[in-house]
C-alpha positions as CSV (number, residue, x, y, z in Angstrom):
1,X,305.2,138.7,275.0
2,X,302.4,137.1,277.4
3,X,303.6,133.9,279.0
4,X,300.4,132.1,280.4
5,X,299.8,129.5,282.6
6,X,297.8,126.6,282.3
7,X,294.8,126.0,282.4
8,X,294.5,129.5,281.0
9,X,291.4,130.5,282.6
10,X,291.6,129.4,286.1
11,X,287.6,128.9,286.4
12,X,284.6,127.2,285.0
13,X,284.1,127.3,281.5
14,X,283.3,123.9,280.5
15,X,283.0,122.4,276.9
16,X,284.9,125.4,275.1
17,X,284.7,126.2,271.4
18,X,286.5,128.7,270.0
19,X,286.4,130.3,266.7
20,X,289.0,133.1,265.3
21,X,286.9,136.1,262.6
22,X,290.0,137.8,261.2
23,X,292.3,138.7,264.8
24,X,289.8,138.4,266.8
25,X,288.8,134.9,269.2
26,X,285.6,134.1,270.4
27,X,284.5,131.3,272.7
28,X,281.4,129.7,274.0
29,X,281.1,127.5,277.4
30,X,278.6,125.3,279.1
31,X,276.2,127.4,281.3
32,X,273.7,124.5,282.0
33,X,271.4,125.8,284.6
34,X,272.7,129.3,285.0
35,X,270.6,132.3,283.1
36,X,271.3,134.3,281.1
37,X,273.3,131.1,279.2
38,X,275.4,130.1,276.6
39,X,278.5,132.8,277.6
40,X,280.7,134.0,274.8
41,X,283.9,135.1,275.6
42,X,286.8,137.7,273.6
43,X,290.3,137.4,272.8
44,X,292.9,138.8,270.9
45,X,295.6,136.4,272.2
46,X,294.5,133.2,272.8
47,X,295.3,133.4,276.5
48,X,293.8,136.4,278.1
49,X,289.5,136.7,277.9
50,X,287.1,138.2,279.0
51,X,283.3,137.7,278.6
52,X,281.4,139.5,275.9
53,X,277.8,138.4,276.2
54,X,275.1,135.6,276.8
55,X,273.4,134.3,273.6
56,X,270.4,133.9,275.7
57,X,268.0,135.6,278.8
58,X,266.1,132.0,279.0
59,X,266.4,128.9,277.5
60,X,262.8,127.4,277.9
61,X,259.5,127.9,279.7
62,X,258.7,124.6,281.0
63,X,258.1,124.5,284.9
64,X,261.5,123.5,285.5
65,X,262.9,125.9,284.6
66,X,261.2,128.1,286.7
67,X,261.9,125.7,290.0
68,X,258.2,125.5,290.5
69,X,257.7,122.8,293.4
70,X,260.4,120.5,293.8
71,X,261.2,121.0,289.9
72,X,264.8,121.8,288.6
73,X,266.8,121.5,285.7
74,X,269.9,120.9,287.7
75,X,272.7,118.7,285.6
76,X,270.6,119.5,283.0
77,X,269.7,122.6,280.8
78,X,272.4,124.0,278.1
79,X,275.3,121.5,277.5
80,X,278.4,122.0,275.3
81,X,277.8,124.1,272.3
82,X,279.7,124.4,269.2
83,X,280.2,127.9,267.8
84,X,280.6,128.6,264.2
85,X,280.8,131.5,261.8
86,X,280.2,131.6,258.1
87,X,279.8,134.6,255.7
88,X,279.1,137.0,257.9
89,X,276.8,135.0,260.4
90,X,277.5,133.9,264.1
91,X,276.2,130.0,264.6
92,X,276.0,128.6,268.0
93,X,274.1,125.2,268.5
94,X,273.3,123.4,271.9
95,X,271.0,120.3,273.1
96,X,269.1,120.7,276.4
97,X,269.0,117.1,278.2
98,X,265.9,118.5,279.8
99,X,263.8,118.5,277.0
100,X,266.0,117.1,274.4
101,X,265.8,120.1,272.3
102,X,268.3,120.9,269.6
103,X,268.9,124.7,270.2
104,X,270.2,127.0,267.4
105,X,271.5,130.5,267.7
106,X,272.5,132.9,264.9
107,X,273.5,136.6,265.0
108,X,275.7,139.2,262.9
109,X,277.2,140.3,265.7
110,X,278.3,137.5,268.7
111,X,277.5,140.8,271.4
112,X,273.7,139.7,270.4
113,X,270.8,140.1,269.7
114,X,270.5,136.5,269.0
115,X,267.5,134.8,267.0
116,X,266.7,131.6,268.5
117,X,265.0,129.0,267.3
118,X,265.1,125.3,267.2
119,X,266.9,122.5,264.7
120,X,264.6,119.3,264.2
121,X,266.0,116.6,265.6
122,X,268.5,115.4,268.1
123,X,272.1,116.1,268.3
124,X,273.7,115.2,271.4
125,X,277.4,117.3,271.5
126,X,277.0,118.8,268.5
127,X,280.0,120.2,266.2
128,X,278.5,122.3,263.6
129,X,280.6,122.2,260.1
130,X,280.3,124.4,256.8
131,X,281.9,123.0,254.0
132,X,283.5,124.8,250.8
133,X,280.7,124.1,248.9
134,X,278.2,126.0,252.0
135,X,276.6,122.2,252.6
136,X,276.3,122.4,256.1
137,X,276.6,119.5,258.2
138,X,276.5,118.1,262.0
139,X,278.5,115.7,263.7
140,X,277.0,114.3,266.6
141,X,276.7,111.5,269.2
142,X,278.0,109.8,272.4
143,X,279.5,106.6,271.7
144,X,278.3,106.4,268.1
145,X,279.2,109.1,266.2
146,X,277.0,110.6,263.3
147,X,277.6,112.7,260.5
148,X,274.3,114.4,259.3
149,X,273.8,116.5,256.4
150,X,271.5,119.6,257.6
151,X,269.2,121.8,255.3
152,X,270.7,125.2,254.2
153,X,268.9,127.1,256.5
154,X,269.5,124.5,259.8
155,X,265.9,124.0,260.1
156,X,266.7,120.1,260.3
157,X,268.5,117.3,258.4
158,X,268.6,117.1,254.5
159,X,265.8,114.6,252.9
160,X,268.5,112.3,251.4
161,X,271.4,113.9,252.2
162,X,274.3,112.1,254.3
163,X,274.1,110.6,257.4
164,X,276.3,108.1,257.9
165,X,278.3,106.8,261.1
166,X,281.8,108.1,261.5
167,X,283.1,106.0,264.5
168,X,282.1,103.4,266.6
169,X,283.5,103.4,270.5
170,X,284.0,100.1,272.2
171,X,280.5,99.0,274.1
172,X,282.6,99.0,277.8
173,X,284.0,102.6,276.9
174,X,283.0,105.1,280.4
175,X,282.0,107.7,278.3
176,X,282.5,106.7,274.6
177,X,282.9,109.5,272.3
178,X,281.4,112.9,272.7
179,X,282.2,116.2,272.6
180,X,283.1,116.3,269.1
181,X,284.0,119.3,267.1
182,X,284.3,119.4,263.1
183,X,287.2,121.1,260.7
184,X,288.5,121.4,257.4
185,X,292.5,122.1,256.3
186,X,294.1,121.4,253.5
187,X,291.2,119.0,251.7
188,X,290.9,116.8,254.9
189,X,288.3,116.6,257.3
190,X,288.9,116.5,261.1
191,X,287.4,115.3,263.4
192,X,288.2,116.1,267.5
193,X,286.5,114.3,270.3
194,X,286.6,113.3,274.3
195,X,287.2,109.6,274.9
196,X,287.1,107.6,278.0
197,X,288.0,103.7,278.5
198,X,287.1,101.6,281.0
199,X,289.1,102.8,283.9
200,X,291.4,105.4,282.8
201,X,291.4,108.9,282.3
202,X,290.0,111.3,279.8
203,X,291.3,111.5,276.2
204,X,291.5,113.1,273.1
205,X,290.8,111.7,270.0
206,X,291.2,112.8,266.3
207,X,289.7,111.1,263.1
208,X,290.8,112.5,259.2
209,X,289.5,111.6,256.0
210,X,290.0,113.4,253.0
211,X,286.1,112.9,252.0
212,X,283.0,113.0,253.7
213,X,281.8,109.7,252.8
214,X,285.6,108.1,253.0
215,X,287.1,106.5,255.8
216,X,287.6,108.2,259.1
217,X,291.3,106.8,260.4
218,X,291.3,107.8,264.0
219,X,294.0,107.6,267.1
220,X,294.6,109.1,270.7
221,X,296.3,112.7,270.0
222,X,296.5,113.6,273.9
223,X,296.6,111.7,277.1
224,X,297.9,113.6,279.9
225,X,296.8,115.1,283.0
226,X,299.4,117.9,283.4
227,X,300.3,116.1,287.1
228,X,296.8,116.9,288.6
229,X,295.2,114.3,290.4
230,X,295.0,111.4,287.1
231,X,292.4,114.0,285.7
232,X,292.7,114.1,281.9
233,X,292.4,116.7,279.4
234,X,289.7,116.4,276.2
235,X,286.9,117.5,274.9
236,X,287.9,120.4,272.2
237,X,289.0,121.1,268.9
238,X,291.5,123.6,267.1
239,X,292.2,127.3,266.1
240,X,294.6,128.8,263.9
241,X,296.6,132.2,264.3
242,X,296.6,135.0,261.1
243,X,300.0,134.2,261.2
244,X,298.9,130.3,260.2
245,X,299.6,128.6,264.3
246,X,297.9,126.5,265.0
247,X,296.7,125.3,268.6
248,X,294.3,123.0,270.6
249,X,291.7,124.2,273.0
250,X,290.5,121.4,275.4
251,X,289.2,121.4,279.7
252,X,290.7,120.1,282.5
253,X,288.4,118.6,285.2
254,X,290.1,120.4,288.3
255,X,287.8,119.4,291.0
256,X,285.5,121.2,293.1
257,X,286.8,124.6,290.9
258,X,285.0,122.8,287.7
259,X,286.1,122.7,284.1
260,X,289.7,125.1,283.1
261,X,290.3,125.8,279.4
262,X,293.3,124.8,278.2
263,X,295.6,126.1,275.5
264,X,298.3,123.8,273.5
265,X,300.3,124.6,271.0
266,X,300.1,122.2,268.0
267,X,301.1,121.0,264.4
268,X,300.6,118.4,261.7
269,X,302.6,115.2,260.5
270,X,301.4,113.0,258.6
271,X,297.9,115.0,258.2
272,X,297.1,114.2,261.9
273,X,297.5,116.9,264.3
274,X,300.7,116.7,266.5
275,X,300.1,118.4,270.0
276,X,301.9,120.1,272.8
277,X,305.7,118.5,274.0
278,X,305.8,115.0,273.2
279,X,302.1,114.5,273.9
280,X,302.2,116.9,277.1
281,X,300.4,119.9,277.9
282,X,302.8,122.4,278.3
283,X,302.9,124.3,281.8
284,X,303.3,128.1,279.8
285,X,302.4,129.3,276.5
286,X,303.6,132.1,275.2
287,X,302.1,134.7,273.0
288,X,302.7,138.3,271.7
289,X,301.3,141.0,273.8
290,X,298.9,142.8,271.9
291,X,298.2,145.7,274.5
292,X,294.5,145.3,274.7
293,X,293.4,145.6,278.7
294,X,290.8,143.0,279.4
295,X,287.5,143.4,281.6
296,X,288.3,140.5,284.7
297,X,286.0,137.6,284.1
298,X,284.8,138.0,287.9
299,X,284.5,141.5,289.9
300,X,282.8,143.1,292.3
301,X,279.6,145.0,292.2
302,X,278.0,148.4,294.4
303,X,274.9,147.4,292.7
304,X,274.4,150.9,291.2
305,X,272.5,150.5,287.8
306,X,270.8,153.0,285.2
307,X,268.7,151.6,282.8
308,X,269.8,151.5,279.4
309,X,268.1,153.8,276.3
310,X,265.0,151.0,276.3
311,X,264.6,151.5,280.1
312,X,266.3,147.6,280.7
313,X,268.7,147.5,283.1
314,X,271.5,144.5,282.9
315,X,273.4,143.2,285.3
316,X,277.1,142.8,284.8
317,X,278.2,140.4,282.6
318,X,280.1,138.0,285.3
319,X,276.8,137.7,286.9
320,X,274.6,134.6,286.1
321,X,271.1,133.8,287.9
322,X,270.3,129.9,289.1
323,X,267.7,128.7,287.0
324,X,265.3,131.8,285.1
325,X,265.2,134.5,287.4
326,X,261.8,135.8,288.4
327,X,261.7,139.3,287.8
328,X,258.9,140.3,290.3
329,X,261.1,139.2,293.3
330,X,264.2,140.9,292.5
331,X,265.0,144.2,291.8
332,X,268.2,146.7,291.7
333,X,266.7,149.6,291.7
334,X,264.2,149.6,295.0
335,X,267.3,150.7,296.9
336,X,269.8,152.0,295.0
337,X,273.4,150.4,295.8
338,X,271.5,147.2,296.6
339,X,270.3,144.0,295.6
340,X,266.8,142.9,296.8
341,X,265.8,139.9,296.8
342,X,261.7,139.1,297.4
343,X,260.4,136.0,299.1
344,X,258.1,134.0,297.0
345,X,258.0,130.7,297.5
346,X,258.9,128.1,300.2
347,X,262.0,126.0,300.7
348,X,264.0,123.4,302.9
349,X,266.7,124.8,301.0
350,X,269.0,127.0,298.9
351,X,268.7,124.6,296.1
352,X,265.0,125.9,295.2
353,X,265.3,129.5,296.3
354,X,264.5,131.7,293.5
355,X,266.9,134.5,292.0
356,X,270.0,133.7,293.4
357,X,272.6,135.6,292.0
358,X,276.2,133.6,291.3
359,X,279.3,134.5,289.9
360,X,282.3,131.9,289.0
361,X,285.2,130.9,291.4
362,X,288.8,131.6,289.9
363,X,291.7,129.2,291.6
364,X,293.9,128.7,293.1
365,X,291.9,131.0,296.3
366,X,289.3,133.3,296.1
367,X,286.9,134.9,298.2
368,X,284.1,137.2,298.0
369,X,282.7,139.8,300.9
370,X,278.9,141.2,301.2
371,X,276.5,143.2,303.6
372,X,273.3,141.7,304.4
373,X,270.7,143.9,305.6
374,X,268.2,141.5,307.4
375,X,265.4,143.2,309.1
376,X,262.5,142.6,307.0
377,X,263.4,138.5,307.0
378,X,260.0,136.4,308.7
379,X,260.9,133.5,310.6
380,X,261.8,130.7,309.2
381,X,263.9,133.1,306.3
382,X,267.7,132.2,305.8
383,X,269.6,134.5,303.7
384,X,273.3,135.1,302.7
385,X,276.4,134.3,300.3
386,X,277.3,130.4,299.4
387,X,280.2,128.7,298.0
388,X,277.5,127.3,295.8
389,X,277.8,123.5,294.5
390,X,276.1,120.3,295.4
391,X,278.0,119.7,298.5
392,X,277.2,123.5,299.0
393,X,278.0,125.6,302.6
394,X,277.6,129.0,303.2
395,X,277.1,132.1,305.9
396,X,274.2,133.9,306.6
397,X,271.2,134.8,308.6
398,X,268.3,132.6,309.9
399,X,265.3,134.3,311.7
400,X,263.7,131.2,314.3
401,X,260.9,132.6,317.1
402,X,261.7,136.5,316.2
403,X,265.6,137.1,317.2
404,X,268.2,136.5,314.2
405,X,270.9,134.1,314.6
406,X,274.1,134.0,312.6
407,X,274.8,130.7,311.0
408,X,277.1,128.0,309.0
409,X,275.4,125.3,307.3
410,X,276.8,122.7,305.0
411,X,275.6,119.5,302.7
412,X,278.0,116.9,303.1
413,X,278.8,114.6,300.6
414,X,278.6,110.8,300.9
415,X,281.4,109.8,299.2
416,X,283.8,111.5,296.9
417,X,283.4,110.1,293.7
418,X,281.8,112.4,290.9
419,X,278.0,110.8,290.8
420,X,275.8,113.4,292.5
421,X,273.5,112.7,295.9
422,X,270.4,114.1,293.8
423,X,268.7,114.9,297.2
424,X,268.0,118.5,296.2
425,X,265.5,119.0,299.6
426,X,268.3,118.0,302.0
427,X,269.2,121.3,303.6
428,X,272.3,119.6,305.1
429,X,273.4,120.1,308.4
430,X,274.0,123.6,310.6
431,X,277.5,123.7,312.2
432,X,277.3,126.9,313.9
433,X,275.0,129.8,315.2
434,X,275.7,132.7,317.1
435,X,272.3,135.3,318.1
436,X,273.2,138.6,316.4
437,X,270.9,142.0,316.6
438,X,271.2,145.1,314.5
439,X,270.2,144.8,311.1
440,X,272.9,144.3,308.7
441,X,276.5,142.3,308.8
442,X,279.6,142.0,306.5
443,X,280.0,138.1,305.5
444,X,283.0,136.5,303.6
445,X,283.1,133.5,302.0
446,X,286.3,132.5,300.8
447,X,287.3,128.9,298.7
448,X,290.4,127.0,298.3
449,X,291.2,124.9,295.4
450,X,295.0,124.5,295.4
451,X,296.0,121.6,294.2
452,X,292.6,119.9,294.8
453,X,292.2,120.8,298.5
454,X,288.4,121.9,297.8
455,X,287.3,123.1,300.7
456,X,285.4,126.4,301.7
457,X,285.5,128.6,305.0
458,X,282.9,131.0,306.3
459,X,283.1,134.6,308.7
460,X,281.5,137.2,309.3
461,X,282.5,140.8,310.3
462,X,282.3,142.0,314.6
463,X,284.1,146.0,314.8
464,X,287.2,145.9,312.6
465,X,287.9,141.7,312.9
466,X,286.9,139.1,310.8
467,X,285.5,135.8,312.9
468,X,285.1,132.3,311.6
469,X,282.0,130.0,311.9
470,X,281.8,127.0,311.6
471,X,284.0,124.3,309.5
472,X,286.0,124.2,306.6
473,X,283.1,122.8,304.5
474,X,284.7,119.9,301.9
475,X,283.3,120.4,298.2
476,X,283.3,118.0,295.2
477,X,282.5,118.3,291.6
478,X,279.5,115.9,291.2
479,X,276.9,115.3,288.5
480,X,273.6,116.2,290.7
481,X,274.6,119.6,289.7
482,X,277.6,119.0,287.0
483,X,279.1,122.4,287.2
484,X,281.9,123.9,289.1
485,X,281.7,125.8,292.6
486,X,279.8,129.9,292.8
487,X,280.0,132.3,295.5
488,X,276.0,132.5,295.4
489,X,273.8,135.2,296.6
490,X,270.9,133.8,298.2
491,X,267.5,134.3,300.5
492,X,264.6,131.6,301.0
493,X,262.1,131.1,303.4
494,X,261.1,128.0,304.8
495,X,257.6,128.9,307.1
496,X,255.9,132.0,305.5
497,X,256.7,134.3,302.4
498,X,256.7,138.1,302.0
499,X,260.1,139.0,303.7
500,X,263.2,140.5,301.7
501,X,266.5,141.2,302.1
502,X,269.2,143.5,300.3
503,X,272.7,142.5,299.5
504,X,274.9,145.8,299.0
505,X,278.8,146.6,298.1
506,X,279.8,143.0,297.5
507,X,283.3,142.5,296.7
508,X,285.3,139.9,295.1
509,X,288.7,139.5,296.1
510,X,291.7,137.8,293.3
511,X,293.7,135.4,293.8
512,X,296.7,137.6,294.2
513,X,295.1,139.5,296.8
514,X,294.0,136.5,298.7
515,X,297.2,136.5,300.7
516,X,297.3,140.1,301.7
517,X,293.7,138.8,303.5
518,X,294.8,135.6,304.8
519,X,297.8,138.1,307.1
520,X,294.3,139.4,309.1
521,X,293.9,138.0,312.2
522,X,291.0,135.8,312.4
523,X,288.8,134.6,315.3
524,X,287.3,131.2,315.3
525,X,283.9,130.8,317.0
526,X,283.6,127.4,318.2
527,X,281.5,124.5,316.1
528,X,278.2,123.8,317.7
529,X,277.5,119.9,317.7
């Protein structure tokens, strides 16, 4: 037996849908601005994943996506898809905010290749739905929810076929409905969505009808927030077991860390689903063991690649770019065992720098090590590893008047409240700097998120010790970039471009190893004010 804790994955995988094809789980998750998108995850338990692929290298070709100028699809780009598979196909549909796009995905084989093409019209949270009879349908909205009969092959909505409002949210609702995700057991139709009111905390609802064009009778089937902080969990839908279990699959908002899945166990009265202990979210769920060994959803990398049979060389899967990388200004295989990153453009800040390479944060403490090898940075360059979010800070190296200095920067957040300072040119302040020499350096970056403490801390190697700069940088979850916090690879140039730097044997350190590194003794270099 596996007995898991919640939230199940410790990390940011927002808006989950899951599917089971025979014993075998799949998930998709929110990438937004992160390429390649749309990540699909494996199980064979329900508790333990690991990610299989991206449905996607880019999303779109417009200039924001690209970060030309001041342009950015931050809070934007790929939001909460809904996965799906019918006779034999994979279905994953997505709306971009950006370009209000409708985004569909289909594919034998969820590893890829995926065919992408594009649904006409607009459906915000989309939860696809096959019925018995293969009429396809998608329900859709915030607020208002719609229920709209599609064309066989998805190209757009039925010419007279149903569409039809399925619930109405109050008008002073924070959210109103969204989310929503469609299902069919036993001859009725069920309906999951997130719900907010005025006020309170995050919800889950549930509407049934036995027909399509009956009555939708819905009610509040979870309201808890597991003890953590008033923050709610909602937004998913349900999953059955071949042994006929059946269990809900909804987030957790859990601060600067982002969005955690969560697993519930769950039944029916009354043809309504009936979830978790008395309308809890249980701490544990327990499963059977089936043996398999997962690949961990983060990891570390020597950056030693060979290009597959078609000469293409991908990087591992817990990797994601910001934005659409640019594939003239980075490369893995310049210097073997290292990642260059090219200078092309100019920047006050981190925010616009192209390629920069992130991978997730896992709670409750993490941390992740790199060597920077600096000598071909021009002045006015900044380069190292971030705890990356919108009240970012990070490490690195910044080249001012020919001599390198070691520094700590940070963007400090106005107020703590989840709407974003959408100031995406503010470089924030510097805290520290120290004048270094040589050309390369070890640099941590490590991040707490127990129980909502958020906050980052920055050092940097000197003979076998490991020194602090600068402060313990506060981070929040906010909309201006809507996802949860990155340990980011980074290098931009603020006076002149043609510069690089390489990023070699970067490590990523567990939350269960986090202790043995926290026993090191660490010197603090004092804040400069």
């Amino acid at each position: 037996m596996i007995i898991a804790n919640n939230p199940i994955i410790d990390s940011d995988f927002p808006d989950p849908d899951i599917i089971r094809v025979e014993n075998t789980y799949y998930m998709a998750s929110t990438t937004m601005h992160f390429m390649p998108g749309c990540v699909i995850l494996r199980s064979y338990d329900l508790v333990k994943w690991e990610i299989l692929s991206h449905a996607y290298k880019r999303l779109d070709n417009t200039p924001r996506y690209y970060m030309e100028g001041k342009q950015n699809i931050y809070g934007e780009g790929m939001w909460a898809p809904t996965f799906r598979y019918h006779k034999g196909m994979y279905y994953i549909v997505f709306t971009s905010n950006d370009t209000h796009k409708s985004h569909l995905l289909t594919s034998s084989d969820p590893k890829g290749p995926w065919d992408h093409r594009t649904i006409e019209g607009w459906y915000y949270d989309s939860g696809l739905f096959f019925d018995d009879d293969d009429r396809v349908y998608i329900v859709h909205g915030q607020k208002t929810l719609y229920l709209t009969q599609l064309k066989a092959d998805l190209s757009g909505p039925e010419e007279n076929g149903l569409n039809r409002i399925v619930a109405q949210d109050k008008e002073n609702a924070d959210l109103g409905y969204e989310g929503s995700h469609m299902y069919k057991k036993d001859g009725n139709y069920y309906i999951f969505t997130c719900h907010m009111e005025k006020g309170k905390k995050k919800t889950e609802d549930c509407f049934v009808s036995d027909s399509l064009t009956g009555e939708f009778k819905g009610k509040c089937i979870i309201d808890d927030d597991m003890g953590y902080h008033g923050l709610g969990v909602a937004q998913g839908g349900m999953v059955d077991t071949p042994d006929g279990d059946w269990y809900a699959f909804m987030f957790q908002d859990r601060g600067a860390l982002g969005r955690a899945p969560v697993l519930i166990p769950m039944y029916f009265e009354d043809d309504f689903p009936v979830i978790g202990e008395s309308g809890k979210v249980p701490e544990v769920v327990t499963v059977l063991d089936t043996g398999y060994q997962y690949a961990a959803i983060n990891g570390s990398d020597d950056f030693f690649y060979k290009p597959d049979e078609t000469g293409q060389i991908t990087l591992k899967n817990f990797w994601e770019f910001n934005h659409q990388q640019m594939d003239d200004f980075w490369s893995i295989t310049e210097k073997p065992g290292h990642l260059r990153l090219h200078s092309a453009k100019l920047s006050p800040t981190l925010f616009q720098a192209y390629n920069t390479l992130t991978q997730r944060t896992v709670g409750p403490r993490c941390a992740a090590e790199v060597t920077l090898w600096f000598d071909q940075m021009k002045n006015g360059d900044v380069a190292g590893i971030s705890t990356f979010i919108g009240n970012y800070g990070f490490v690195g190296v910044k080249k001012e008047d020919d001599q390198f200095y070691l520094v700590m920067m940070g963007r400090p957040a106005k107020d703590t409240t989840v709407f974003g300072q959408f100031e995406y040119e503010n470089p924030g302040l510097e805290y520290a700097r120290v004048p270094i020499y040589g050309e390369s350096i070890c640099l941590r970056a490590e991040a707490d998120f127990t129980d909502k403490r958020d906050l980052s801390s920055f050092y940097y190697k000197e003979g076998n010790n490991w020194q602090k700069l600068g402060i313990d940088q506060p981070m929040y979850f906010k909309i201006d970039l809507f996802t949860g916090c990155r340990f980011g690879l980074f290098y931009y140039s603020t006076e002149q471009t043609g510069g690089y730097v390489d990023f070699s044997k970067f490590q990523f350190i567990e939350p269960e190893c986090f202790d043995q590194i926290m026993e090191q003794k660490y010197e603090r270099i004092p804040t400069v004010k």
